[in-house]
PyMOL commands that place a pseudoatom at each C-alpha (Angstrom):
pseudoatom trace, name=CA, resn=UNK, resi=1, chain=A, elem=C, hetatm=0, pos=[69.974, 59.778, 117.554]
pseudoatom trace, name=CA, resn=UNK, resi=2, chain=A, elem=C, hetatm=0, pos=[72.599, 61.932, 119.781]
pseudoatom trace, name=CA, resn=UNK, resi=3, chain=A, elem=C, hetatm=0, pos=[71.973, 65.373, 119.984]
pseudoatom trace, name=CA, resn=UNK, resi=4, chain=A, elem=C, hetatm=0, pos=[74.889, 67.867, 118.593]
pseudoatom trace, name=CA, resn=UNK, resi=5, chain=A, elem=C, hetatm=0, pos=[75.672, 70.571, 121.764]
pseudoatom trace, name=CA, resn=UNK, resi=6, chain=A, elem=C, hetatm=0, pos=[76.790, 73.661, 120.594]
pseudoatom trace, name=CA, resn=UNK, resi=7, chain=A, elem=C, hetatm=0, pos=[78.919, 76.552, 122.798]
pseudoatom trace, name=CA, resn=UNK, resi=8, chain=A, elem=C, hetatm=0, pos=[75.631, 78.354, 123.026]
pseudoatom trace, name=CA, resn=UNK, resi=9, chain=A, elem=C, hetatm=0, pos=[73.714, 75.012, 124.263]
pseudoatom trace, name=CA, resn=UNK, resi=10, chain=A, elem=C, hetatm=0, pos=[76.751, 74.469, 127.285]
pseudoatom trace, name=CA, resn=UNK, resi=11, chain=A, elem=C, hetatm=0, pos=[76.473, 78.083, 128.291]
pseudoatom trace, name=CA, resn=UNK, resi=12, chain=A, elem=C, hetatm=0, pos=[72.842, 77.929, 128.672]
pseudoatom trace, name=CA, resn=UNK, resi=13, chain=A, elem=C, hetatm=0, pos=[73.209, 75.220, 130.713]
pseudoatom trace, name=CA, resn=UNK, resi=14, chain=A, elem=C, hetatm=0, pos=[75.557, 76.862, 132.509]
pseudoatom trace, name=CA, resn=UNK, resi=15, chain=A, elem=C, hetatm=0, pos=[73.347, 79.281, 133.326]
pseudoatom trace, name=CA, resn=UNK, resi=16, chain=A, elem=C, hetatm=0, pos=[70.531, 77.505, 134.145]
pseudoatom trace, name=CA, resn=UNK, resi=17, chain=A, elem=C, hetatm=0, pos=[73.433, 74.968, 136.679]
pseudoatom trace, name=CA, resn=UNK, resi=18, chain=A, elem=C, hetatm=0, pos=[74.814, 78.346, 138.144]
pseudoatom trace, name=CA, resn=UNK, resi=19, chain=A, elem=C, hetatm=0, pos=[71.028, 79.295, 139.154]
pseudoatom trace, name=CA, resn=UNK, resi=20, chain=A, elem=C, hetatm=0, pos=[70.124, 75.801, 140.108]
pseudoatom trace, name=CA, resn=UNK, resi=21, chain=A, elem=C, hetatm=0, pos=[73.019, 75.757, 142.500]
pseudoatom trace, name=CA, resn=UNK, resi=22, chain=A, elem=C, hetatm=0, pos=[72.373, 79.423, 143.616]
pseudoatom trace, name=CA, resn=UNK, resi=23, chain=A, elem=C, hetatm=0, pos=[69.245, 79.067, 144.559]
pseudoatom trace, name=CA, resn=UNK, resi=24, chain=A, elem=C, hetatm=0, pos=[69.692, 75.725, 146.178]
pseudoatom trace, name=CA, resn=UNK, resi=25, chain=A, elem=C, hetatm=0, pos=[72.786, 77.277, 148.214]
pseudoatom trace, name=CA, resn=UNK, resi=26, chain=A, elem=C, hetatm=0, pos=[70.619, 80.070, 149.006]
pseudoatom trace, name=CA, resn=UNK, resi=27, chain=A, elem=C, hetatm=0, pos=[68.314, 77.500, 150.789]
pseudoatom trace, name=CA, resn=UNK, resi=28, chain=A, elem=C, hetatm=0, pos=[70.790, 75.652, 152.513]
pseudoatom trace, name=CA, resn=UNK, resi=29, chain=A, elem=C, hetatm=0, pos=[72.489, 78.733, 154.160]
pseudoatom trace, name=CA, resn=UNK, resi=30, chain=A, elem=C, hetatm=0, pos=[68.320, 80.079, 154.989]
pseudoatom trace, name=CA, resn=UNK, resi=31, chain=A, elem=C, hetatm=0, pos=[67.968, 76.093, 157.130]
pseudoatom trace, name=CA, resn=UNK, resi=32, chain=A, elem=C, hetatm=0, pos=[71.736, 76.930, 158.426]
pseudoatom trace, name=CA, resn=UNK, resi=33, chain=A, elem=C, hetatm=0, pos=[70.841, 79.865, 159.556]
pseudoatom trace, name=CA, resn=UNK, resi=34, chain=A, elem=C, hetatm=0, pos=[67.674, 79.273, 160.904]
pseudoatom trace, name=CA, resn=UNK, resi=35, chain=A, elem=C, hetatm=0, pos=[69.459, 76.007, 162.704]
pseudoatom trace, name=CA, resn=UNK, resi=36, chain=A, elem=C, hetatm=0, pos=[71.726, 78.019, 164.794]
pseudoatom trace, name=CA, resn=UNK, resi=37, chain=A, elem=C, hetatm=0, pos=[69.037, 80.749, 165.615]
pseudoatom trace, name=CA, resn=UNK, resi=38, chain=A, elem=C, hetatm=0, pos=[66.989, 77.438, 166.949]
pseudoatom trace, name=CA, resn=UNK, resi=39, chain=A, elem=C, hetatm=0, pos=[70.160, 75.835, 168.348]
pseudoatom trace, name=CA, resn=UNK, resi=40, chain=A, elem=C, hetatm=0, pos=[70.649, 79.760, 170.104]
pseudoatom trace, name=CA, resn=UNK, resi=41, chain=A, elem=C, hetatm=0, pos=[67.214, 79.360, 171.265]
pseudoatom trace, name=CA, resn=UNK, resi=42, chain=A, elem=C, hetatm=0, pos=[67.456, 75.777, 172.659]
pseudoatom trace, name=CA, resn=UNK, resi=43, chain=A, elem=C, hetatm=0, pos=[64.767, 75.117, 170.781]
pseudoatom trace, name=CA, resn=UNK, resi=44, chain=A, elem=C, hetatm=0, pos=[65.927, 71.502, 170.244]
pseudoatom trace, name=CA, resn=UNK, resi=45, chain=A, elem=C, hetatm=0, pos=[63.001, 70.028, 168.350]
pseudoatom trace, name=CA, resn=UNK, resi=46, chain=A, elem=C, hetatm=0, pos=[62.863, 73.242, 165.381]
pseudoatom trace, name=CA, resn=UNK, resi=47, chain=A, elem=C, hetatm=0, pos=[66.617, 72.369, 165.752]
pseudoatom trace, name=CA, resn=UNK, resi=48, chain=A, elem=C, hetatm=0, pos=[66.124, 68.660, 164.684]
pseudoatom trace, name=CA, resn=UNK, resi=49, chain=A, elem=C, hetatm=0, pos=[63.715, 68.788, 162.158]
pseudoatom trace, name=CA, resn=UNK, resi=50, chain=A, elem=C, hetatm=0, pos=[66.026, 72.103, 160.651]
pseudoatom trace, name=CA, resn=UNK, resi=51, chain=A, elem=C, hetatm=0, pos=[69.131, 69.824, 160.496]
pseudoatom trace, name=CA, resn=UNK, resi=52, chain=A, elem=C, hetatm=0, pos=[67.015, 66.933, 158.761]
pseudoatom trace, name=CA, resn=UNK, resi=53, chain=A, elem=C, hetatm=0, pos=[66.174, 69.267, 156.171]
pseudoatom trace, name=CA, resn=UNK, resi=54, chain=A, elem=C, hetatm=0, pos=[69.587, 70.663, 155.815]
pseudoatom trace, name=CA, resn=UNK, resi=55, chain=A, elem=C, hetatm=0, pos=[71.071, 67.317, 155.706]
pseudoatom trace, name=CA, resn=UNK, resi=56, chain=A, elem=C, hetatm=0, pos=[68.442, 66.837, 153.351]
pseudoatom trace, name=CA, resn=UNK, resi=57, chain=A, elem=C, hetatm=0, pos=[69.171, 69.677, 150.779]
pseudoatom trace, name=CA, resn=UNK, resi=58, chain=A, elem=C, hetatm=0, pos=[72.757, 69.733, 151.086]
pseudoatom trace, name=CA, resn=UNK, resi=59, chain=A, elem=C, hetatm=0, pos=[73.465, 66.803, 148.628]
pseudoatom trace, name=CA, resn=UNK, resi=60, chain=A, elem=C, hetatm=0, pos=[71.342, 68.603, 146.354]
pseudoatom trace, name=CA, resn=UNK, resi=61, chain=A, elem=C, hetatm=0, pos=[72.922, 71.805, 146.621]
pseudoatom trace, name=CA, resn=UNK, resi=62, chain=A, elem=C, hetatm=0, pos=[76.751, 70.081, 146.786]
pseudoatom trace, name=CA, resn=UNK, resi=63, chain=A, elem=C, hetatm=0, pos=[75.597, 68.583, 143.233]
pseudoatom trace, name=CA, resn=UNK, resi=64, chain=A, elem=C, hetatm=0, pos=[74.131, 71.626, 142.182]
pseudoatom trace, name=CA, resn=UNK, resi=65, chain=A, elem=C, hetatm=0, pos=[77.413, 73.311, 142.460]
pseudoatom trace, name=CA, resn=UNK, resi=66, chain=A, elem=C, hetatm=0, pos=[79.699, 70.596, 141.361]
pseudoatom trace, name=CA, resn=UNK, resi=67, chain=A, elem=C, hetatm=0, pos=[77.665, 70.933, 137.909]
pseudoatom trace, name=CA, resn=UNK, resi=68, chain=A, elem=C, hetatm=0, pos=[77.845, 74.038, 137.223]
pseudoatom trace, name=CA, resn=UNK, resi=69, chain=A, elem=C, hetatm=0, pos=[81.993, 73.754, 138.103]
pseudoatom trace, name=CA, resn=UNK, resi=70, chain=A, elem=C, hetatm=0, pos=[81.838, 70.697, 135.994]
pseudoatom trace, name=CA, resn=UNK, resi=71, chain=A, elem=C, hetatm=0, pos=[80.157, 72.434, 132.888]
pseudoatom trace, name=CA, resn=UNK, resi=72, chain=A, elem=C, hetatm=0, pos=[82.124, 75.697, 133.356]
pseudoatom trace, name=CA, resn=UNK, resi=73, chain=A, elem=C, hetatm=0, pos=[85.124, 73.344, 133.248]
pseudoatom trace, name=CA, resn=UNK, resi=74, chain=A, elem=C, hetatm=0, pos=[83.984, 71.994, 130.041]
pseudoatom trace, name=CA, resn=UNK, resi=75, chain=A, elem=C, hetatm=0, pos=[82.467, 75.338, 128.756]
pseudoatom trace, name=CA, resn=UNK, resi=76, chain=A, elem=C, hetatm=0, pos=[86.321, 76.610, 129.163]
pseudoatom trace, name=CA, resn=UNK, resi=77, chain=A, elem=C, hetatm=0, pos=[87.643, 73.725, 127.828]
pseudoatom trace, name=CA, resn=UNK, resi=78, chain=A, elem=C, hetatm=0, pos=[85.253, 74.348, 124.716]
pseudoatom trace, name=CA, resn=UNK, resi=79, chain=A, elem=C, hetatm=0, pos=[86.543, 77.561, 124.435]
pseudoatom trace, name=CA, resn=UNK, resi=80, chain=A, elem=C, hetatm=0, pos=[90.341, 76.685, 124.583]
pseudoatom trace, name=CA, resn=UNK, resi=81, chain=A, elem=C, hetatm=0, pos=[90.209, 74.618, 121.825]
pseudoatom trace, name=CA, resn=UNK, resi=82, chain=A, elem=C, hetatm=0, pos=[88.443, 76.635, 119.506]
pseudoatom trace, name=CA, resn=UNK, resi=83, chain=A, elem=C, hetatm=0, pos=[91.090, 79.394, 120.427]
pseudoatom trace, name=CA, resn=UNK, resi=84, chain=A, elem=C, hetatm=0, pos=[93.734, 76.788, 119.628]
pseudoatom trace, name=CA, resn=UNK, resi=85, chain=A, elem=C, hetatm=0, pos=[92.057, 75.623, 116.129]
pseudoatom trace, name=CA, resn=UNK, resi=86, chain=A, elem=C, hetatm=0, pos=[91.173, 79.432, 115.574]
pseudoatom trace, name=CA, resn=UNK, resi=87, chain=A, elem=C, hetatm=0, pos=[95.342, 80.141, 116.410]
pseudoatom trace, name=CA, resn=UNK, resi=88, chain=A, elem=C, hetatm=0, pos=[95.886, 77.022, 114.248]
pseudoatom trace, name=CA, resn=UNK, resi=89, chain=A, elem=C, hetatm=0, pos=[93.714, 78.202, 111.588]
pseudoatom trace, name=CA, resn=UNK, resi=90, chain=A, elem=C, hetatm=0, pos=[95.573, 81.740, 111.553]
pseudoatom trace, name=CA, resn=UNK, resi=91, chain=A, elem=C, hetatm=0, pos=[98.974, 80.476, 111.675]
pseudoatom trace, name=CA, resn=UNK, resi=92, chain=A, elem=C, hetatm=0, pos=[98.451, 78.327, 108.869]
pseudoatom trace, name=CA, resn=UNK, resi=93, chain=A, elem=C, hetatm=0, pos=[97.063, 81.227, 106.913]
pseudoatom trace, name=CA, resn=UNK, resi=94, chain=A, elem=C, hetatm=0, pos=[100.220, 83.039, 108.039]
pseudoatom trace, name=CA, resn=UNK, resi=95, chain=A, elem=C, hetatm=0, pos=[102.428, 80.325, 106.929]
pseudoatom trace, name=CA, resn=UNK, resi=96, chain=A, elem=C, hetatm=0, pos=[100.714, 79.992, 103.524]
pseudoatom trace, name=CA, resn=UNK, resi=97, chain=A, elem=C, hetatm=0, pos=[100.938, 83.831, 102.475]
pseudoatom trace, name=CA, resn=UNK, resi=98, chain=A, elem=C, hetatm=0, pos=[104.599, 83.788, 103.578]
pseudoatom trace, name=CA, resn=UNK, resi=99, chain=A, elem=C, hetatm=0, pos=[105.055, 80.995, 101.299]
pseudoatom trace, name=CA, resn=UNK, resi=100, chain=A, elem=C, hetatm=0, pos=[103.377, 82.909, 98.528]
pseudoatom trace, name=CA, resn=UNK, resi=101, chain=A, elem=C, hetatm=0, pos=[105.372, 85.963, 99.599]
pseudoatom trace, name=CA, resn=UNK, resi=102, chain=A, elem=C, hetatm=0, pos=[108.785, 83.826, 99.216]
pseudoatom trace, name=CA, resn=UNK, resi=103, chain=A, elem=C, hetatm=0, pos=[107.965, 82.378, 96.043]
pseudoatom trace, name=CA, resn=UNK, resi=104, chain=A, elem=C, hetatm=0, pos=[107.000, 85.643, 94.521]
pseudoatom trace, name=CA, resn=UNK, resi=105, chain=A, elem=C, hetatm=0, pos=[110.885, 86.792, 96.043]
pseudoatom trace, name=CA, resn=UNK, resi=106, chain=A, elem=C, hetatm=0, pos=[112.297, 83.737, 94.512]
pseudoatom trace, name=CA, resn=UNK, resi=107, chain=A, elem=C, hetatm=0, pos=[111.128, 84.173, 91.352]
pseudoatom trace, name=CA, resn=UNK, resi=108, chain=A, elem=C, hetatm=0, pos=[111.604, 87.793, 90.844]
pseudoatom trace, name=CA, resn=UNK, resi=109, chain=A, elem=C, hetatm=0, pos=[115.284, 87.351, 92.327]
pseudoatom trace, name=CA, resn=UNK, resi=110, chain=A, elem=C, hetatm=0, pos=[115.609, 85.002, 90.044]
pseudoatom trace, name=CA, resn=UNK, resi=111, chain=A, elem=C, hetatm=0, pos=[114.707, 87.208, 87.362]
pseudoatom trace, name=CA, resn=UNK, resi=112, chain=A, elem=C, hetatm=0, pos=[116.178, 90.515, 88.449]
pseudoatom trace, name=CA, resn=UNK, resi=113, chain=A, elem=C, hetatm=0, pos=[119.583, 88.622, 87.781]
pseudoatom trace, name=CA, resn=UNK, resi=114, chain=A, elem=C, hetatm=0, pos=[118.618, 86.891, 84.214]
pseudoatom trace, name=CA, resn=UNK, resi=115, chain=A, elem=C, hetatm=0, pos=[118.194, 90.746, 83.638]
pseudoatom trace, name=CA, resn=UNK, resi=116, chain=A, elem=C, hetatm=0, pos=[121.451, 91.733, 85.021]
pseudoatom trace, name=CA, resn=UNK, resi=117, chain=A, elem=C, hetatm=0, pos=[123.419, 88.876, 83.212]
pseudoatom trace, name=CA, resn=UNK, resi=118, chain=A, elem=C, hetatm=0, pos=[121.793, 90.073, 79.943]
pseudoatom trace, name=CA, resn=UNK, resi=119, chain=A, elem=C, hetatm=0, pos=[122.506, 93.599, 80.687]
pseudoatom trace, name=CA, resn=UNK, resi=120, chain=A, elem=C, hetatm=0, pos=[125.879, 92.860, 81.634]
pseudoatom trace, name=CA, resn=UNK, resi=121, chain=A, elem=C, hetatm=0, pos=[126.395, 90.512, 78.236]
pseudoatom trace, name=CA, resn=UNK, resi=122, chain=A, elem=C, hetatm=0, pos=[125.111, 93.882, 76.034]
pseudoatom trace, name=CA, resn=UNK, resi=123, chain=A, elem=C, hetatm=0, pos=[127.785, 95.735, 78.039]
pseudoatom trace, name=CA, resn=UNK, resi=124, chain=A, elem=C, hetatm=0, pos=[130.495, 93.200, 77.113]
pseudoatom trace, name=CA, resn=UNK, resi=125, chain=A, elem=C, hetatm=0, pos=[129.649, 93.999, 73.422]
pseudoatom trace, name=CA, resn=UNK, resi=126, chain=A, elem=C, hetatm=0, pos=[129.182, 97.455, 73.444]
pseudoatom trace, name=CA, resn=UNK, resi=127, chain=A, elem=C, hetatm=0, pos=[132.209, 97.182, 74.948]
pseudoatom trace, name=CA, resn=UNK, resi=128, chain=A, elem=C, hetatm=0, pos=[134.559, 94.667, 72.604]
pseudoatom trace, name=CA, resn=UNK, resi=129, chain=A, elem=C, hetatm=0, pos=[132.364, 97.436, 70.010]
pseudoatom trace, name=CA, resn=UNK, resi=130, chain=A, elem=C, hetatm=0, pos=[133.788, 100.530, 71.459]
pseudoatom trace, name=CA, resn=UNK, resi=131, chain=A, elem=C, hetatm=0, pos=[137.268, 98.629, 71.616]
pseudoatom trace, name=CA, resn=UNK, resi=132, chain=A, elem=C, hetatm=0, pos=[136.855, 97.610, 67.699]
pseudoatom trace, name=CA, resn=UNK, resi=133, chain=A, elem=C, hetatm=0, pos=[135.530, 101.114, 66.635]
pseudoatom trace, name=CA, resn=UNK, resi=134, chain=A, elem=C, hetatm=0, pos=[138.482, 102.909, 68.859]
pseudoatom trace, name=CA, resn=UNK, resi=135, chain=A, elem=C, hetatm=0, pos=[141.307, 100.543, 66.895]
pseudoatom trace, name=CA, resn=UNK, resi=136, chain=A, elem=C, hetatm=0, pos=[139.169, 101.604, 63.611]
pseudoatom trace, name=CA, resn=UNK, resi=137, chain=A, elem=C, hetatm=0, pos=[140.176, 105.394, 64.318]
pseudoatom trace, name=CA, resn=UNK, resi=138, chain=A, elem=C, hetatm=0, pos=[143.468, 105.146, 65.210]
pseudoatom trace, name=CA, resn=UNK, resi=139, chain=A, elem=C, hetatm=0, pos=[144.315, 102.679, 61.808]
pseudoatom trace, name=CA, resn=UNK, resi=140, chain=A, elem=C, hetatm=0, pos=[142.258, 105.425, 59.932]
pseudoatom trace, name=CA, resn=UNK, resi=141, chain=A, elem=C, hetatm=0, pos=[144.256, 108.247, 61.968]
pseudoatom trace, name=CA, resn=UNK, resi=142, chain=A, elem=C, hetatm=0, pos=[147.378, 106.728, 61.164]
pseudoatom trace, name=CA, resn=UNK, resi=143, chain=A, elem=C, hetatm=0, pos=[146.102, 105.751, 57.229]
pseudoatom trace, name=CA, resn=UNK, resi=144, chain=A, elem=C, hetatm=0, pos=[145.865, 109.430, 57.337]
pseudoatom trace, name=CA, resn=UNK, resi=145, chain=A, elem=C, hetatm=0, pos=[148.811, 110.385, 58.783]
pseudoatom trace, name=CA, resn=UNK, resi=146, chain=A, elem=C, hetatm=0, pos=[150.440, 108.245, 56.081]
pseudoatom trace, name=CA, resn=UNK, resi=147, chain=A, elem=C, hetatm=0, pos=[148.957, 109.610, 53.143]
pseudoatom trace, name=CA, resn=UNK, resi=148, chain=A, elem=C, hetatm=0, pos=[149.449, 113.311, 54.825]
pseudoatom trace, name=CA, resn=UNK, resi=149, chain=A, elem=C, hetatm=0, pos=[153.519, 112.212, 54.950]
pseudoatom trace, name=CA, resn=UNK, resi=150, chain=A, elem=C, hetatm=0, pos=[152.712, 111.141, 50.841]
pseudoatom trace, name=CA, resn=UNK, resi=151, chain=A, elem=C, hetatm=0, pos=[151.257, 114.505, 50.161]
pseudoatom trace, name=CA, resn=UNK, resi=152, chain=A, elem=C, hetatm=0, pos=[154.001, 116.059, 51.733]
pseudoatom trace, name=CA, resn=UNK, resi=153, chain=A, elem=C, hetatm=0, pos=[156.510, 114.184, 49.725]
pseudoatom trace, name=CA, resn=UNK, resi=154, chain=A, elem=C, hetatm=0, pos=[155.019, 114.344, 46.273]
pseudoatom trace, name=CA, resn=UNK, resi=155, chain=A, elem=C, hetatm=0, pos=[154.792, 118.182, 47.253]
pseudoatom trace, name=CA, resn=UNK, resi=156, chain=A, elem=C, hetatm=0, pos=[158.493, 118.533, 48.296]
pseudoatom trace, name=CA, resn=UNK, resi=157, chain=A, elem=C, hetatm=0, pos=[159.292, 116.209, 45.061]
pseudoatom trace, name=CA, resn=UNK, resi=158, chain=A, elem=C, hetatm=0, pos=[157.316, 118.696, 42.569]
pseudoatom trace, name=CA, resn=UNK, resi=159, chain=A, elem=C, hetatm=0, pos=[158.977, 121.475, 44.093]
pseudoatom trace, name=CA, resn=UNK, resi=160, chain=A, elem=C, hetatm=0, pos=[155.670, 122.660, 45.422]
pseudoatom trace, name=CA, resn=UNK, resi=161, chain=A, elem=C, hetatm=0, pos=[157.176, 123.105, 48.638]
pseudoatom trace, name=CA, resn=UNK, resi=162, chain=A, elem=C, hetatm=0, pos=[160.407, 123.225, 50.476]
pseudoatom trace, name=CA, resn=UNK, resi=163, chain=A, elem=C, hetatm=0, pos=[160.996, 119.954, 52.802]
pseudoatom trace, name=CA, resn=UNK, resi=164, chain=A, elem=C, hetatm=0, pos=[161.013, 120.900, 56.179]
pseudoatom trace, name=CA, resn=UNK, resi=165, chain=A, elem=C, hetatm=0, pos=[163.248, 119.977, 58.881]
pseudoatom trace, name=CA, resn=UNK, resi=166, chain=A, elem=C, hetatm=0, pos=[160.916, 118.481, 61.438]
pseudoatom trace, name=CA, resn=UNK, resi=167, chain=A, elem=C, hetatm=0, pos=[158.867, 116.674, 58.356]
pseudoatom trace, name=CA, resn=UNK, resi=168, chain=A, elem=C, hetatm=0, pos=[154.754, 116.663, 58.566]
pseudoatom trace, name=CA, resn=UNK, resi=169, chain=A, elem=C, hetatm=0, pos=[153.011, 116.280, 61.587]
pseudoatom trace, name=CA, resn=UNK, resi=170, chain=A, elem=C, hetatm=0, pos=[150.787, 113.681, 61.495]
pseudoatom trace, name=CA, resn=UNK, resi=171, chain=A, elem=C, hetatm=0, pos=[146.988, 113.585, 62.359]
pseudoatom trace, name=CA, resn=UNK, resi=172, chain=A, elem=C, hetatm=0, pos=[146.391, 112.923, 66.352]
pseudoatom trace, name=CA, resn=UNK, resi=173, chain=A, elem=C, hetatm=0, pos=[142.699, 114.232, 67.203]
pseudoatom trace, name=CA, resn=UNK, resi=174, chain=A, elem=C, hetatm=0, pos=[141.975, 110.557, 68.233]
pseudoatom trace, name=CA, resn=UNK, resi=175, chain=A, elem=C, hetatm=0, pos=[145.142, 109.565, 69.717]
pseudoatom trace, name=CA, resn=UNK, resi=176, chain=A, elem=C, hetatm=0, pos=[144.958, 112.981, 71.740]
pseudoatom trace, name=CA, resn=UNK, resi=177, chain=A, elem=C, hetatm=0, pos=[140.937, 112.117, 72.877]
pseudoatom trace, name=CA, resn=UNK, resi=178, chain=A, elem=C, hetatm=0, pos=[142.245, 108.663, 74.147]
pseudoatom trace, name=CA, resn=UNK, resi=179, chain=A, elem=C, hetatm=0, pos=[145.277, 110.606, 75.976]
pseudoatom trace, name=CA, resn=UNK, resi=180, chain=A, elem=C, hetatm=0, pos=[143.146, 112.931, 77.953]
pseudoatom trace, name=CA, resn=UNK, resi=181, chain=A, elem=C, hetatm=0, pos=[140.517, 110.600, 78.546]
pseudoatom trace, name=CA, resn=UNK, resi=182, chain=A, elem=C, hetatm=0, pos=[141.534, 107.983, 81.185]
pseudoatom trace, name=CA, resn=UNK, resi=183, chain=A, elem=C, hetatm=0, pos=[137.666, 105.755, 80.283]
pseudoatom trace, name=CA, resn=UNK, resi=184, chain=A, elem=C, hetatm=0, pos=[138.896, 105.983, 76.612]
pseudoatom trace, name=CA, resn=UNK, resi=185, chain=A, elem=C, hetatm=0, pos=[142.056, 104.318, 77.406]
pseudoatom trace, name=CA, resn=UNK, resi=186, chain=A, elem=C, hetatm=0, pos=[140.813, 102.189, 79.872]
pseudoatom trace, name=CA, resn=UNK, resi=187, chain=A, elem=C, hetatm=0, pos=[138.637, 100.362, 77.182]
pseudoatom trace, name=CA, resn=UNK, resi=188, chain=A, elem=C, hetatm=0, pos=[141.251, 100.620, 74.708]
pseudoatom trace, name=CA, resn=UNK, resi=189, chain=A, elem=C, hetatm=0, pos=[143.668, 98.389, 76.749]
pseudoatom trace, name=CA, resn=UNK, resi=190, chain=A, elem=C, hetatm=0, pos=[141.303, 96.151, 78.665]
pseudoatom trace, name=CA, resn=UNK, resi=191, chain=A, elem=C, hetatm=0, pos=[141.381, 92.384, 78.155]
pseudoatom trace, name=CA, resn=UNK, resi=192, chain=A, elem=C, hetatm=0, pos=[138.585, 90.942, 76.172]
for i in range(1, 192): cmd.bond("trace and resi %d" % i, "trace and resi %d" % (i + 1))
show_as sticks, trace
zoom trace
C-alpha cells in the first residue's frame, strides 16, 4: 500500500536532506582541507590516503546535495500548485458572487422598470382624467354662462331690469385658471 506524502512530510525531508548534505559537505571540505595542509607539508602518504577518502565521500556528499535541490524543487513545485488551485479556488468564488451580484442587478432592473411602466400608465390616466374633468368645467362654465345670458333675458323681458349694452358677462373662473396656468393648458391641449 503507497504511502500518501503530505507538504509537511516533503519539508521534513527536506530538512533532514539539507542536514544530510551539510554535514556531509562539511566533511568533505575538513579531508580538502586537511589534503592541501598534507600536500603543503609534502607529506605525500597523509596526502594519499586524504584524497582516497575524499574521493570517497564526495559522491556521497554530491548526492547529498542533489537531494535536497531535488526535494526543494519538488517542495516548491508542491507549493506552486496549491497557490494555483488556492488562486483557482478564489477566482471561482469571485466569479460565482459576481454572478449572483449580476443576477440580483438583472432582476431588480428588470423590475425598477415594470414599476416605472406602471407608474407611467397611472400617469397617462390621471392624465386623460385631468383632461376629462378640465372639459367637464369649461361645458359646466359655459352651461352656466348660458343660463346666466337666460336669467338676464327673462329679467330684461319682465322688465326687472334694463338690457344693457355690452349684454351679461359670462362665467370665466375656469377658463381664466387655464389662461394663467401654462401646465393647465398644456394638459388641456395635449394629444391623448
Amino acid at each position: 500500500m503507497a504511502t500518501t506524502l503530505t507538504a509537511a512530510d516533503i519539508a521534513g525531508q527536506l530538512e533532514q536532506a539539507q542536514r544530510e548534505a551539510g554535514e556531509l559537505g562539511t566533511e568533505l571540505a575538513r579531508l580538502m582541507g586537511e589534503l592541501e595542509q598534507a600536500a603543503a607539508a609534502k607529506d605525500y602518504g597523509r596526502a594519499a590516503e586524504l584524497k582516497q577518502q575524499a574521493d570517497a565521500l564526495r559522491p556521497r556528499a554530491m548526492l547529498a546535495q542533489s537531494q535536497a535541490v531535488a526535494i526543494r524543487q519538488t517542495l516548491d513545485g508542491l507549493q506552486e500548485h496549491a497557490r494555483q488551485e488556492h488562486a483557482a479556488q478564489i477566482e471561482e468564488e469571485r466569479q460565482e458572487r459576481a454572478r449572483e451580484a449580476h443576477a440580483v442587478a438583472t432582476a431588480s432592473e428588470k423590475a425598477a422598470v415594470a414599476e416605472s411602466e406602471r407608474l407611467l400608465a397611472q400617469v397617462k390616466e390621471r392624465l386623460a382624467d385631468v383632461r376629462q374633468s378640465l372639459r367637464a368645467a369649461l361645458a359646466a362654465e359655459a352651461t352656466a354662462g348660458q343660463f346666466r345670458q337666460e336669467a338676464y333675458q327673462i329679467a330684461v323681458d319682465a322688465g326687472w331690469q334694463e338690457p344693457s349694452a355690452f349684454g351679461v358677462a359670462r362665467p370665466n373662473a375656469v377658463e381664466a385658471a387655464i389662461d394663467f396656468r401654462p401646465l393647465l393648458r398644456a394638459v388641456l391641449q395635449a394629444a391623448e
